[in-house]
PARO-771099 format. One line per 10 residues: number of its first residue (from 0); for each residue z, y, x of C-alpha. Coordinates in steps of 0.05 Angstrom, whole numbers. Layout:
BEGIN
NUM) Z:Y:X; ...
! end
This chain:
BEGIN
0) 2428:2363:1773; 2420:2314:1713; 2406:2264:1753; 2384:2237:1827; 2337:2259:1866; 2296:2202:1900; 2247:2207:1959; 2208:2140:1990; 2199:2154:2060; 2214:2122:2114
10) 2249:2153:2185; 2186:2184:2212; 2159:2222:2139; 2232:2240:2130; 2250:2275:2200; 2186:2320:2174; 2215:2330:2107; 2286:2347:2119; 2281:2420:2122; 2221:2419:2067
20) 2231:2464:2001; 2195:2409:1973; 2260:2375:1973; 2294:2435:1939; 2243:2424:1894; 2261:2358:1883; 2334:2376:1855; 2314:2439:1821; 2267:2380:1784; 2331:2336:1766
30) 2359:2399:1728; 2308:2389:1683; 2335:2374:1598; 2321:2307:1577; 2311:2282:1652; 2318:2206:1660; 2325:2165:1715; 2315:2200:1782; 2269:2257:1801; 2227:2223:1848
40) 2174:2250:1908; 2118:2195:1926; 2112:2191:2007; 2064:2246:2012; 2110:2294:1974; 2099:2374:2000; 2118:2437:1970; 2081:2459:1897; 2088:2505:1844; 2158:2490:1804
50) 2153:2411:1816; 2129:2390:1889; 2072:2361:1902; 2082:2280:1897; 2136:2295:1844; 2141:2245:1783; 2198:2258:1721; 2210:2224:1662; 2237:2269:1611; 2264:2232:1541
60) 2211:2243:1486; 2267:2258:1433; 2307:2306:1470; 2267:2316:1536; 2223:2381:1558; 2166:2390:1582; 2145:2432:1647; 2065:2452:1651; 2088:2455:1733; 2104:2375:1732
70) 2024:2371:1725; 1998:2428:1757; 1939:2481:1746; 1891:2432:1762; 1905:2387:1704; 1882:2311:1711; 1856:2323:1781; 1837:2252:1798; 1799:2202:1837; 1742:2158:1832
80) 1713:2102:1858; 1631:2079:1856; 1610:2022:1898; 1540:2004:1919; 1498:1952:1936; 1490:1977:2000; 1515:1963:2075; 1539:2015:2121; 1475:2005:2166; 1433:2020:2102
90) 1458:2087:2120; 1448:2104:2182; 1375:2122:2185; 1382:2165:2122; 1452:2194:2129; 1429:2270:2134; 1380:2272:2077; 1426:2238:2039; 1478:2287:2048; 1425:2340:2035
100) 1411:2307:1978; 1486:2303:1954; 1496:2372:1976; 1441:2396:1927; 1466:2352:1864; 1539:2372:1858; 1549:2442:1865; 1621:2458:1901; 1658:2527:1934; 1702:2576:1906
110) 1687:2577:1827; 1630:2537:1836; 1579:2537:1775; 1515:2521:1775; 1533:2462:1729; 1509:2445:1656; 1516:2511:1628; 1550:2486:1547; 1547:2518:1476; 1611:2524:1443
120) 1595:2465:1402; 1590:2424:1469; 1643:2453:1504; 1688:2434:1431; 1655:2362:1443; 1680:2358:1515; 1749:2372:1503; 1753:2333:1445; 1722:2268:1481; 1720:2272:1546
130) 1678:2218:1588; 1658:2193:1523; 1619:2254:1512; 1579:2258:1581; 1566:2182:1567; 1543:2197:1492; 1502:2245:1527; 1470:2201:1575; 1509:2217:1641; 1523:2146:1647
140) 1543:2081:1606; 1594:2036:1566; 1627:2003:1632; 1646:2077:1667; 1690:2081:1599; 1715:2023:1605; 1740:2022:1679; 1765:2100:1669; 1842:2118:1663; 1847:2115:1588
150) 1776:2112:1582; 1767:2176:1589; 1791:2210:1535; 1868:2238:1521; 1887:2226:1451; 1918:2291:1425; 1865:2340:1451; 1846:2400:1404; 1804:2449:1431; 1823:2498:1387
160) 1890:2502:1430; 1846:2523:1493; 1851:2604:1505; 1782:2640:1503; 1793:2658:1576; 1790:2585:1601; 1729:2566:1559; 1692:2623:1596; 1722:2601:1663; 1707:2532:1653
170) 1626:2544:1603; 1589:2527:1663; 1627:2487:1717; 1617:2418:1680; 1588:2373:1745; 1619:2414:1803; 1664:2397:1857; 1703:2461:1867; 1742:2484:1930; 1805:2466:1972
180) 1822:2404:1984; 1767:2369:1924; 1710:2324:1962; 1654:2279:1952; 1656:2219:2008; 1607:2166:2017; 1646:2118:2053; 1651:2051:2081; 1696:1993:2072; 1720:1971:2147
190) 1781:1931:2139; 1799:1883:2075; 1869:1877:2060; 1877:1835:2002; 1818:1782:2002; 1836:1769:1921; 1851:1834:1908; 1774:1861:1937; 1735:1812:1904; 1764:1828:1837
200) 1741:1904:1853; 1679:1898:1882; 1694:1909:1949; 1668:1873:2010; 1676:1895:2089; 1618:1942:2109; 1591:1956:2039; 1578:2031:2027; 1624:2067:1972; 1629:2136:1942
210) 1691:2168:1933; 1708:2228:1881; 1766:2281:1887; 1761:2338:1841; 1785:2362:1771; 1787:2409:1717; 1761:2467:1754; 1785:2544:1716; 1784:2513:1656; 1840:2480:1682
220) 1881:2528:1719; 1871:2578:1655; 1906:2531:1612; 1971:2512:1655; 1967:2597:1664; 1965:2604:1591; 2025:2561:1579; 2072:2581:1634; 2076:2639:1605; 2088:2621:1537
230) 2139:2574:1566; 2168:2624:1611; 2188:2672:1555; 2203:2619:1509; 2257:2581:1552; 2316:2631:1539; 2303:2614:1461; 2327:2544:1472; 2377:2554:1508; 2345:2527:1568
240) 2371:2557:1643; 2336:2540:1704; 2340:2545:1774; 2270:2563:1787; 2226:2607:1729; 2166:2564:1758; 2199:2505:1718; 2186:2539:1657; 2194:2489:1603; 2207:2480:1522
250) 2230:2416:1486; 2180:2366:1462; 2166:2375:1385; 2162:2444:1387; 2110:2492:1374; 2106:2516:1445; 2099:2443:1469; 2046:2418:1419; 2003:2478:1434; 2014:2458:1504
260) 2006:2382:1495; 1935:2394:1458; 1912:2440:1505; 1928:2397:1573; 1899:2331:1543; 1835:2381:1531; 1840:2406:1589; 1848:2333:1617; 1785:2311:1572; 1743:2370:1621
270) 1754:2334:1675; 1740:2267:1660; 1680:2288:1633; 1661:2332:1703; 1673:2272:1737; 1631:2229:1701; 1576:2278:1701; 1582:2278:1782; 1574:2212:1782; 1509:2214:1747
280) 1488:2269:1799; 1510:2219:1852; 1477:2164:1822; 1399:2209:1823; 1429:2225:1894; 1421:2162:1919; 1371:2139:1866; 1318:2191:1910; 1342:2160:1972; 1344:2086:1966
290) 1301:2072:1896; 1327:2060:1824; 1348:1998:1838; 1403:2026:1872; 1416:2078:1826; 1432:2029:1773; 1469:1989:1811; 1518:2034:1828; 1581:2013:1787; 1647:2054:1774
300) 1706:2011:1804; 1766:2071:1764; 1773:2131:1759; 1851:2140:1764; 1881:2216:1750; 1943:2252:1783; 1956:2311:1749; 1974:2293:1676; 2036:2279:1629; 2041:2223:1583
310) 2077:2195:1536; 2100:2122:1555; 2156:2075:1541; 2189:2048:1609; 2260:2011:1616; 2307:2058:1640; 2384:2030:1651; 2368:1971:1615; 2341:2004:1545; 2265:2017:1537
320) 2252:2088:1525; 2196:2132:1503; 2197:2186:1554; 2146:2239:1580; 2120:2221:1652; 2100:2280:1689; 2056:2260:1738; 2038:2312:1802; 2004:2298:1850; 2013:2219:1836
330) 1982:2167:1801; 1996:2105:1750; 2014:2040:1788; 2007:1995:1732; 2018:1923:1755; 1982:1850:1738; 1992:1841:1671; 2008:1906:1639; 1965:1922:1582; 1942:1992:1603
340) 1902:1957:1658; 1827:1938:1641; 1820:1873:1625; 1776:1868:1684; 1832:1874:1732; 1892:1853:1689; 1903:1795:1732; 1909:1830:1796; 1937:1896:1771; 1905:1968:1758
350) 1868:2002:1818; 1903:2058:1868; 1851:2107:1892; 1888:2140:1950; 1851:2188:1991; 1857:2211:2065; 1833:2262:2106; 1759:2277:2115; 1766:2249:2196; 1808:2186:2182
360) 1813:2127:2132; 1829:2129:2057; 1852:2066:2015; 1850:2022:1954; 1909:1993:1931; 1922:1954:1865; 1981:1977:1821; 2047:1928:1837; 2115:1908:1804; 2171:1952:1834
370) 2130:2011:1809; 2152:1991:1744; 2221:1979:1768; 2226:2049:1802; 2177:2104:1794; 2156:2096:1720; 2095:2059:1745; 2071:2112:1805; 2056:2110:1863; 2023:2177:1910
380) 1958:2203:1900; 1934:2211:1974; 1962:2231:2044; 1991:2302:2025; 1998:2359:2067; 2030:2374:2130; 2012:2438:2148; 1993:2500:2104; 1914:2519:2098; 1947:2579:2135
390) 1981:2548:2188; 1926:2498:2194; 1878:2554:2211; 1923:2583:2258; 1926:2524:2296; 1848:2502:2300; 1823:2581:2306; 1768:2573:2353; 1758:2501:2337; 1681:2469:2306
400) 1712:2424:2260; 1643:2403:2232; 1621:2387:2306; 1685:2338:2317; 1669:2299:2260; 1592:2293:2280; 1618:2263:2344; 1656:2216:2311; 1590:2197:2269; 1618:2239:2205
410) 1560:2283:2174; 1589:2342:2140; 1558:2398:2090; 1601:2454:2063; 1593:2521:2030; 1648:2552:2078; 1641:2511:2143; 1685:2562:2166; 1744:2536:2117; 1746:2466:2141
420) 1806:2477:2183; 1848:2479:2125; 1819:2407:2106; 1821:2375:2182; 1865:2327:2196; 1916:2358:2233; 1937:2388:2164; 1950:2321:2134; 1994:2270:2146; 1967:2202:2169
430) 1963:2164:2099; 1963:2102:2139; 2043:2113:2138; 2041:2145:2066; 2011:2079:2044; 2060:2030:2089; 2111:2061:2051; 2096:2067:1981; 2072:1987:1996; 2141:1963:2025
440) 2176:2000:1968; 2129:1959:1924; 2099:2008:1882; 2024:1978:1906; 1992:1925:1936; 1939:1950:1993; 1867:1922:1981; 1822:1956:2028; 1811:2015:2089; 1749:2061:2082
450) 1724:2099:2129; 1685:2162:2109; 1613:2165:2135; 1584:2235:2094; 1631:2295:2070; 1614:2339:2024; 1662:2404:2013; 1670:2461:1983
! end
């Protein structure tokens, strides 16, 4: 180890955690050249591929590597948040045709297509812009840029650097949902938090939200393939030994990593841009429901990603640094003031989109100073896993999942009702503590509880 390894928990997360190989994971991480800092696992930190899940690492930019498993297959995976000018008893009457409705306009499942089917020429467009493209194309407007992690668009993207394989994987999944864990929540805010903090977003107690979880589908997943194993049989050239081949990584400035680079901010561009174009599907959702009037009032509060590396200068031991942050399975926590937040919120600091589990609560927090101080400005990305989809089916065999959550007034429509075991809450911790924690650390500020109302799934 280079360095530390560094988990924020607190007694009960950590009595889960001690025999975890996430936490191997975590020290195979610090072994990592050009590592900086600490390794570091968020609160809802579980096992992943090379880095865990939760896992954030700096890595110097002049000297560092870079690891395609510090961001994942599903690269720039993110959240985002619409709010409406609706109440949660504007719902109630209309709950199951607006589910239909949802249901219909995003397509989601396993490998999920059905969505705007793209000419090369488009597909090169969405790579190279990202958001901006769906917007230029009318799947929304100037403010969803504007209130969108680096509005949208990673500078550095060449789609020239993206394998033929993932363009075919990915041709025709622009504005779909996908699988697994990825969801579409209209939700409702029950508890404020931060009085400031909400009316700087938006946000007011009983008002009707839609929440966003998905990413850049097999477009995705082909490109972090694609590079692993150019990385994997590269290593050895650079002298670099590991103690896990799912670390596979190369220094930063050479050929391997620029390829890479180009091809995860394209990859990144995807799924901005299949975010945005849900959200116009959202929007016509709920524009056939309620009236236009809705429709067009439905404004993006962020759009925040967790599965992406970046270049960024941070102090670290008293010097300020350019350094690679690999972000997985955790987001930015920028705080009041920093210029990376929109100017919008630059007084109260950059929105935290951080998901629950489809039965429960999820929150918004607002990016605060001590995640500038310890975690390269990050903070988790949701409540993470505690049980396997495996284990969690083993455990709920026999169980109606979708029936529990109607009795609890939750309307559910999936392509595999039979999968939503793996999704139920018993498989997740309660981010209710995963949030306590990462807020008395001081990496966020909480803003607001929601409460999910309609689930759509894959």
């Amino acid at each position: 180890m280079r360095v530390d390894g560094f988990v924020f928990a607190d007694d009960r997360l950590m009595a889960r955690l001690r025999d975890d190989p996430a936490l191997v994971q975590v020290a195979n991480v610090a072994t990592l050249p050009g590592i900086v800092g600490a390794s570091l696992a968020m609160p809802d930190v579980h096992w992943g591929y090379g880095f865990p899940v939760g896992g954030v690492a700096a890595t110097l930019a002049d000297g560092g590597a870079i690891s395609p498993g510090g961001i994942g297959f599903d690269i720039n995976c993110g959240v985002r948040l619409l709010r409406t000018s609706l109440l949660r008893g504007d719902l109630e009457p209309v709950a199951a045709r607006l589910a239909d409705e949802l249901f219909r306009a995003v397509p989601s499942g396993v490998g999920a297509h059905g969505g705007q089917r793209l000419a090369q020429r488009d597909l090169d467009g969405v790579l190279a812009e990202g958001a901006a493209w769906a917007v230029r194309h009318g799947l929304g407007n100037a403010e969803d840029l504007e209130l969108t992690e680096e509005r949208g668009t990673l500078a550095g993207a060449d789609p020239v650097a993206v394998s033929d394989r993932a363009r075919q994987r990915g041709g025709d999944q622009l504005g779909t949902l996908g699988s697994g864990n990825h969801f579409l929540e209209v939700q409702a805010v029950d508890r404020i938090l931060d009085g400031d903090g909400a009316r700087a977003l938006g946000l007011a107690l009983e008002q009707l939200v839609v929440l966003i979880h998905c990413g850049s589908r097999g477009l995705g997943h082909q490109v972090c393939t694609d590079h692993l194993a150019v990385m994997d049989r590269a290593a050895g050239r650079y002298g670099i030994v590991l103690p896990d081949r799912q670390l596979a990584c190369v220094p930063l400035g050479t050929p391997e990593a620029n390829a890479y680079l180009a091809a995860m901010a394209a990859a990144a561009n995807f799924a901005w841009a299949n975010r945005q174009a849900i959200t116009h599907a959202v929007r016509g959702a709920f524009g056939r429901v309620f009236g236009a009037g809705v429709a067009t009032a439905m404004g993006l509060v962020y759009d925040v990603s967790h599965n992406i590396a970046k270049l960024e200068r941070h102090q670290v031991a008293g010097r300020e640094l350019e350094v690679c942050v690999h972000r997985k399975g955790a987001t930015r926590a920028f705080p009041a003031g920093h210029q990376d937040v929109p100017l919008r919120y630059r007084a109260v600091g950059q929105p935290v989109l951080i998901p629950g589990d489809m039965a429960r609560y999820s929150f918004v927090a607002v990016g605060a100073p001590g995640a500038m101080e310890l975690s390269f400005g990050s903070t988790c990305h949701g409540a993470g896993r505690d049980l396997s989809r495996h284990a969690a089916i083993r455990e709920l065999r026999g169980v109606d999942i979708a029936a529990q959550l109607a009795h609890e007034g939750i309307v559910v429509r999936a392509q595999r009702p039979d999968l939503l075991a793996e999704e139920a809450a018993l498989a997740y911790k309660d981010v209710a503590s995963v949030v306590e924690v990462a807020a008395g650390a001081g990496l966020i500020r909480p803003v607001a509880r929601l409460r999910p109302l309609i689930v759509i799934k894959g």
